[in-house]
C-alpha beads as a LAMMPS data file, in Angstrom:
LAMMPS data file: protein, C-alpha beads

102 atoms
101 bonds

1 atom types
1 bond types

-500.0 500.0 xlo xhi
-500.0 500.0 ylo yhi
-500.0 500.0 zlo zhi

Masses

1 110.0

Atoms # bond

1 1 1 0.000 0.000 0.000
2 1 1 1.449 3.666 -1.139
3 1 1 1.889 5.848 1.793
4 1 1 -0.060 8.981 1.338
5 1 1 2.109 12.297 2.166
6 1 1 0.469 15.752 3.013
7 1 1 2.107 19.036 2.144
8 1 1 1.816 19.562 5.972
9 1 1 4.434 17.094 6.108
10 1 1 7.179 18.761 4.175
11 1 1 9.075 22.304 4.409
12 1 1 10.785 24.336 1.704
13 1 1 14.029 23.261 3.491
14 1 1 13.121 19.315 2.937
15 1 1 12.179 20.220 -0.767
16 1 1 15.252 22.191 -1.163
17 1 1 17.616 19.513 0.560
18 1 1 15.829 16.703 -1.792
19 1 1 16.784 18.510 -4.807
20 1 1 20.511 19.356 -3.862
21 1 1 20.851 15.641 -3.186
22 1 1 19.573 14.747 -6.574
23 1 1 21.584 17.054 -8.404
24 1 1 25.033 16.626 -5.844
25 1 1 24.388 12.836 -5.412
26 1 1 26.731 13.450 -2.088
27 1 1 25.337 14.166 1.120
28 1 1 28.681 15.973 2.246
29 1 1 28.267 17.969 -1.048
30 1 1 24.929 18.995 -0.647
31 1 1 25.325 20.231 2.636
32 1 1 28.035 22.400 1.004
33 1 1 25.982 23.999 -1.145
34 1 1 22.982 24.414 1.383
35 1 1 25.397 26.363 3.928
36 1 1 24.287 23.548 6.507
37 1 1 26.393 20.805 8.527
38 1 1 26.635 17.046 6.814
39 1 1 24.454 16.211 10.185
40 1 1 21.966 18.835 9.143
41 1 1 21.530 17.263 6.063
42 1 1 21.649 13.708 7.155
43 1 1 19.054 14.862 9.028
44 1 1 16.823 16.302 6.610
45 1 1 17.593 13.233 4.588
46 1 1 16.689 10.644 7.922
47 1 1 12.831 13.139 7.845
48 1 1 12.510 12.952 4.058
49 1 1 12.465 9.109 4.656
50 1 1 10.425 8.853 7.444
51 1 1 7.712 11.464 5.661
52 1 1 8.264 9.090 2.164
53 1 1 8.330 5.340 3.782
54 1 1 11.197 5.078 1.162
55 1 1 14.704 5.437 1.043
56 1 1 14.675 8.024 -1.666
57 1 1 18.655 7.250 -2.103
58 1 1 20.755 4.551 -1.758
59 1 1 24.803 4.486 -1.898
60 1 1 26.343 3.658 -4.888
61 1 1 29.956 2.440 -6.049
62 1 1 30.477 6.490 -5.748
63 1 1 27.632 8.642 -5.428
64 1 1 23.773 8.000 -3.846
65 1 1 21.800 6.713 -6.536
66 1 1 18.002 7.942 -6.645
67 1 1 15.238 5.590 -5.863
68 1 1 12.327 5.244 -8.582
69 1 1 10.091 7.306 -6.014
70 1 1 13.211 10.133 -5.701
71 1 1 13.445 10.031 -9.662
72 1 1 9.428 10.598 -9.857
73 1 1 9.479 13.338 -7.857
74 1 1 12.374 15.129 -8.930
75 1 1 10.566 17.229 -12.148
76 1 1 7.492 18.211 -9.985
77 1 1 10.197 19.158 -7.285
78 1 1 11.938 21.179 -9.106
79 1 1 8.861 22.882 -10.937
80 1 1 7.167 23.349 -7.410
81 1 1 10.133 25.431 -5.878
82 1 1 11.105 27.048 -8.981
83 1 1 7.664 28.487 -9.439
84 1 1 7.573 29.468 -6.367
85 1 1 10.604 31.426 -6.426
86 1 1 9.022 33.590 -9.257
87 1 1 6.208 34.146 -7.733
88 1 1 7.931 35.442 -4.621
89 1 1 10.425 37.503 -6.638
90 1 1 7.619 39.069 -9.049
91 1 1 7.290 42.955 -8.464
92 1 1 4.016 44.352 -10.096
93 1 1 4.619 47.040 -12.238
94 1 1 2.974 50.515 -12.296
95 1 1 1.297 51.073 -15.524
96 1 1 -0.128 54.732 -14.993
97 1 1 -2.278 54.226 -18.495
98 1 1 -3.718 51.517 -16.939
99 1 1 -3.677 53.163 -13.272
100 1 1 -7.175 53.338 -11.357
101 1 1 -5.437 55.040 -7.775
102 1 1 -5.790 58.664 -7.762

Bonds

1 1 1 2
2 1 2 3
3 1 3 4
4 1 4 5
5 1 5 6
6 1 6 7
7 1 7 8
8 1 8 9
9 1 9 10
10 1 10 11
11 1 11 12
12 1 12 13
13 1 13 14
14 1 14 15
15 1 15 16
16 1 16 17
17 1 17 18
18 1 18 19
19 1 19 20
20 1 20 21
21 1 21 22
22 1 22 23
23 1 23 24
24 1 24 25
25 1 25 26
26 1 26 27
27 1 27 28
28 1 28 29
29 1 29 30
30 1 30 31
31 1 31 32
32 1 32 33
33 1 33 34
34 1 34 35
35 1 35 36
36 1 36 37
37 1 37 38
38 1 38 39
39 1 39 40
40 1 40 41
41 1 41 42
42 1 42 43
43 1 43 44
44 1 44 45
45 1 45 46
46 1 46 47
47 1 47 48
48 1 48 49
49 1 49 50
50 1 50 51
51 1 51 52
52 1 52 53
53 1 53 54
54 1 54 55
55 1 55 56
56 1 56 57
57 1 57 58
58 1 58 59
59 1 59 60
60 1 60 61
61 1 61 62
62 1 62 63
63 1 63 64
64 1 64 65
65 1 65 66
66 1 66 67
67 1 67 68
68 1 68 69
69 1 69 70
70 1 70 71
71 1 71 72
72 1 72 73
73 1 73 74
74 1 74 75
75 1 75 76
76 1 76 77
77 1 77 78
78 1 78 79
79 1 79 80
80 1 80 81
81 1 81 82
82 1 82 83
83 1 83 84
84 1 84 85
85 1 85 86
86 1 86 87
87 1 87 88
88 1 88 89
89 1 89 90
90 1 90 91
91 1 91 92
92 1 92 93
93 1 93 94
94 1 94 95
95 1 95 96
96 1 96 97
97 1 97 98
98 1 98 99
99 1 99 100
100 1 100 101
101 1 101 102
């Protein structure tokens, strides 16, 4: 039976962590680039589990290898933070043509 996650169960930091691992395929690495501790990021990694009920990535000859789950939701991932970083980063623009505010 597929465990069913809630968006109440993750955090921009988990989503963010998941995705440097993916790209990085090195914990140590990833925590590099995050600006965190390799514990932090085992960490993160130990509650992305735990939220997933799968390993997400497993150790290879050289680098962690993605799980089918990790690889499925690496483009909706990525798509969900990047939009989101738009959306933050959008400034509306003052059209005075346009303009109802007197």
């Amino acid at each position: 039976m597929e465990r069913h996650i809630t968006l109440d169960q993750l955090d921009f930091r988990l989503l963010k962590a998941f995705l440097t691992l993916l790209e990085m395929r090195h914990v140590g690495r990833a925590a590099d680039v995050l600006g965190i501790s390799q514990p932090a990021m085992s960490l993160l990694l130990a509650r992305l589990r735990q939220v997933s009920g799968d390993p997400l990535f497993v150790r290879g000859q050289r680098l962690m290898q993605p799980t089918p789950l990790a690889r499925r939701w690496a483009a909706p991932g990525r798509t969900a933070l990047n939009t989101l970083g738009q959306a933050l980063n959008e400034r509306e623009t003052f059209v005075a043509a346009e303009s109802r505010r007197s």
